[in-house]
N, C-alpha and C positions, 0 to 999 in steps of 0.2 A: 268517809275516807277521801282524801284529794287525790286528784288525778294524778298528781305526781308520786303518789304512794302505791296509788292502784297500779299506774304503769312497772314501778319498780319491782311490786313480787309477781307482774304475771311474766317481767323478763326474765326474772330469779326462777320460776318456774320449767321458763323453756330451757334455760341453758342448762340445768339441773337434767331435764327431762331427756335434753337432745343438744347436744352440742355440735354435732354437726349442722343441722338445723340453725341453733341459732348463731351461729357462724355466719354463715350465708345470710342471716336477716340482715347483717349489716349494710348487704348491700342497697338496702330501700332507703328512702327516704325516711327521717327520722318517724313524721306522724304514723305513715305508714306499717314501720317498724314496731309501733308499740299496739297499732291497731291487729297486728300478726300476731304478736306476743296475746293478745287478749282471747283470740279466738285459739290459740293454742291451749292457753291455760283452761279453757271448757272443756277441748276435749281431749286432755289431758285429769282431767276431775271425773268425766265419766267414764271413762276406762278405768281408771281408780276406785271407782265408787263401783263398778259392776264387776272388778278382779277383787273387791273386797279388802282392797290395800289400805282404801283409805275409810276410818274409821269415824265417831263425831254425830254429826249430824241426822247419818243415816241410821245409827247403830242399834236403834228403837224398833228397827224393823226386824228384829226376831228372826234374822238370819233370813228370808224371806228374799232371795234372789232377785224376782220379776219386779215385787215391791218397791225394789231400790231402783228399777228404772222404771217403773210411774212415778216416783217420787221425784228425779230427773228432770223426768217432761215436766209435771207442775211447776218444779224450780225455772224449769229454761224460759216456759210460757209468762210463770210470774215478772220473771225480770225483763223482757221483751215488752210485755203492753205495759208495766207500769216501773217508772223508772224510781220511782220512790220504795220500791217493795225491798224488804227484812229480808235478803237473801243472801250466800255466803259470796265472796268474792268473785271466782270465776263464772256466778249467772250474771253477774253487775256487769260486771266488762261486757261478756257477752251481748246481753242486752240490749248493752251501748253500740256494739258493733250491728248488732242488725238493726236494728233502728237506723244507724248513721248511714248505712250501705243500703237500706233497703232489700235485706236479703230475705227472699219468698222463705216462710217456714219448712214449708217440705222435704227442705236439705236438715235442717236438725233435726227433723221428726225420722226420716230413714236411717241419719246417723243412730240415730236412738233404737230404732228397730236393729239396726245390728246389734248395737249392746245388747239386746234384749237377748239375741239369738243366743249370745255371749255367754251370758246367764243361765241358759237351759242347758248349753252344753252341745247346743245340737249339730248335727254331723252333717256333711255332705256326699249327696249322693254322684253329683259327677263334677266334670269340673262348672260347667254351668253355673251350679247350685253357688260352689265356691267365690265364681266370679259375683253374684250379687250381694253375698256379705262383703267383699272385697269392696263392692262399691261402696254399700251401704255408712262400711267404719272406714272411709279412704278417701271414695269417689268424692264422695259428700262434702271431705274439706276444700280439694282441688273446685269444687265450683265455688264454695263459700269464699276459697280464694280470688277465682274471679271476679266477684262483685269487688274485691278490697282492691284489684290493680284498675278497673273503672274498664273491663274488657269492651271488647264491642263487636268482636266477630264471633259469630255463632260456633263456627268447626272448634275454633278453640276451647269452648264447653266441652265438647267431647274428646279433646288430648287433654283435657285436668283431670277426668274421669279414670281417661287410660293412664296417666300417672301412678292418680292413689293407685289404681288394681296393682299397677307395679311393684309401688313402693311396701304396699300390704303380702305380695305375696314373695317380696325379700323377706319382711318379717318372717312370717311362717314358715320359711327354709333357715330363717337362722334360729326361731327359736322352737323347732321341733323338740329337742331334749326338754326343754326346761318345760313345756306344751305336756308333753308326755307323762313325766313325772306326777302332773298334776292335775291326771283324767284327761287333759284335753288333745280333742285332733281335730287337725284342719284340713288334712288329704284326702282328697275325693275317695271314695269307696271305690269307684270301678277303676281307678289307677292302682288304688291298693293290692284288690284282686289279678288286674293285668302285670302287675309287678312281683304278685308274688311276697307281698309285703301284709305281716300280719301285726295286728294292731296290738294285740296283747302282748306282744315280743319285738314289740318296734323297736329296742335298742339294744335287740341282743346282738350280738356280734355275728353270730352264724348268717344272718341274713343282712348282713352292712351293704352287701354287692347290691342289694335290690334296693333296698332305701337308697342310697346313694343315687343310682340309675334314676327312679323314681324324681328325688329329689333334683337332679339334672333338668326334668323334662319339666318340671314345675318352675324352677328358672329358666327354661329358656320362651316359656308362657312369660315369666316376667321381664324379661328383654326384650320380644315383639311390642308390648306393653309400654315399655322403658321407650322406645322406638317412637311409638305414634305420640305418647304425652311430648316427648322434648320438639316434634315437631310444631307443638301450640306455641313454642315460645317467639314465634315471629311477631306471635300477636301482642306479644308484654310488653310496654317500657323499658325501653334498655337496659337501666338497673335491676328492673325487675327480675326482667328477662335472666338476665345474669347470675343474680343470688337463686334464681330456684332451678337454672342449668348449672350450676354448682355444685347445689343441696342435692338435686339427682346420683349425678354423677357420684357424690361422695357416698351415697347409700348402692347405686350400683353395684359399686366395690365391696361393699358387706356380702352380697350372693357371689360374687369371685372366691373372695377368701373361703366361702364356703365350701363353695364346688373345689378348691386347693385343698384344703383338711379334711374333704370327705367326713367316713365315721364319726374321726374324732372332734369335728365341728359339733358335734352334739352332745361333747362331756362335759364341754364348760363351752361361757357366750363367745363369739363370736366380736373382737374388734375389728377395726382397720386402725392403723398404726399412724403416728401423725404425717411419716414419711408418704404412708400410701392414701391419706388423705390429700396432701398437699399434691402429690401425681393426679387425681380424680379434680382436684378443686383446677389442675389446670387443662384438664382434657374436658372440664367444661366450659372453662373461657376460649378452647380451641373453638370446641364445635358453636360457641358463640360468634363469634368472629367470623364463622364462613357463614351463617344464615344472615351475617351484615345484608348483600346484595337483594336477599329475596323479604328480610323486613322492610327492604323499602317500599316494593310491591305491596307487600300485604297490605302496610300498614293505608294504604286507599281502600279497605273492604272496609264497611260502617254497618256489617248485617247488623239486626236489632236484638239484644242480650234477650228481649221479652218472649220471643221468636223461639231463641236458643233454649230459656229454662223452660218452656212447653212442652217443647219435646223429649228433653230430657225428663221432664216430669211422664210424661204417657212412659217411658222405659222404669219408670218408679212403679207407677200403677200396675205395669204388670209384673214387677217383681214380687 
């Protein structure tokens, strides 16, 4: 397949997947733009392939959960060392991208390990536990991102990190119903217990005050979050900078609408509307616009990216 076919369905993919998302990609630079679209479309394949959405190639695996992310890793590893390998579209892109960026494996192999967690169903026991799957299916893009803007200051490793945890535990307060319905839970056990929130009638009504409450204190974990990630953006390229304090901001507003609807944010999904898109898409070019003075600053720090992924790797290890 040529590259200008491959770019075309991994873009068809994002805007499919996230449209808010790839809204905001516009603002990069074109190469850039399709190098985003490619690493999207991977892990968008594996969430798919470990939610069991997506059928095909895994399907041989006898319903076999764990299987389908060893099968994963093989595929990611295959298309990374040999650029010639039989594999389905989004390991080719991929691949391509870590090869072209040079990005350390360990960020796909942890993304991977959260799938896996994914798969088992497994629970958390406080919020700790939470924040490391957070990272693991989150944190993980926010660095793999950094290699694509060409970062070079270290702290900003760790606001991509604080990002995904954000952006991951909006998800998880918006898609509690749909979560629930279908076995799964993502709330810490001892907030459950401290709330008074029991899991087997998580969506009865009788106890909405406490879910809710609960659900509050878990957005406002991801707004401290929301907090430290948008302060990395002094480090980005303007453009850059721009399209992912937009893309922020516009998922922000999904944990608002939530906390607005309470209860009933959980009987059906949770949008933002284009109106209240377009307010978020411009309270990100506000808060763009005032960290002008202290990008200038920053942008004289040259720590070493090599420096940055070590350490972030040793908070791997010990996850």
């Amino acid at each position: 397949m040529n590259p200008l076919e491959l770019s075309k369905q991994s873009k068809a993919r994002l805007k499919k997947g996230s449209k808010s998302f790839a809204w905001a990609s516009w603002f990069f630079p074109k190469e850039l733009r399709e190098d985003v679209a490619h690493l999207y479309s991977w892990c968008r394949e594996c969430d798919d392939v470990t939610d069991g959405s997506t059928l095909g190639w895994h399907q041989n695996l006898n319903g076999l959960s764990r299987d389908r992310v060893e099968v994963l890793e093989y595929k990611t590893q295959l298309a990374i060392h040999d650029p010639e390998a039989d594999v389905d579209l989004p390991f080719v892109v991929f691949g391509r991208v870590m090869r072209k960026y040079d990005i350390p494996w360990v960020y796909a192999q942890d993304l991977l390990k959260g799938m896996s967690q994914d798969v088992q169903n497994t629970t958390f026991q406080t919020f700790d536990d939470l924040k490391i799957y957070c990272y693991r299916v989150a944190g993980t893009v926010g660095v793999m991102m950094c290699y694509l803007l060409g970062l070079k200051n270290s702290q900003a490793l760790g606001n991509a990190v604080d990002l995904g945890i954000a952006l991951q535990l909006t998800n998880i307060a918006r898609d509690l119903g749909d979560d629930n319905r279908v076995g799964k839970n993502y709330l810490p056990i001892d907030w459950m217990i401290e709330f008074g929130v029991d899991r087997d009638y998580l969506l009865n009504p009788a106890q909405s005050q406490n879910l809710e409450a609960l659900c509050q204190q878990l957005l406002k974990e991801a707004d401290n979050y929301y907090k430290s990630g948008l302060r990395g953006l002094v480090f980005l390229p303007w453009r850059c900078a721009l399209a992912v304090g937009m893309a922020a901001f516009v998922y922000r507003s999904i944990g608002v609408q939530v906390l607005k609807r309470g209860f009933q944010a959980w009987q059906s999904r949770v949008f933002v509307s284009k109106a209240g898109q377009v307010i978020a898409l411009f309270k990100g070019l506000w808060f763009f616009i005032k960290t002008l003075r202290q990008r200038f600053f920053q942008s004289r720090l040259t720590t070493s990216i090599d420096r940055s992924w070590r350490y972030l790797g040793d908070i791997c290890e010990k996850s």
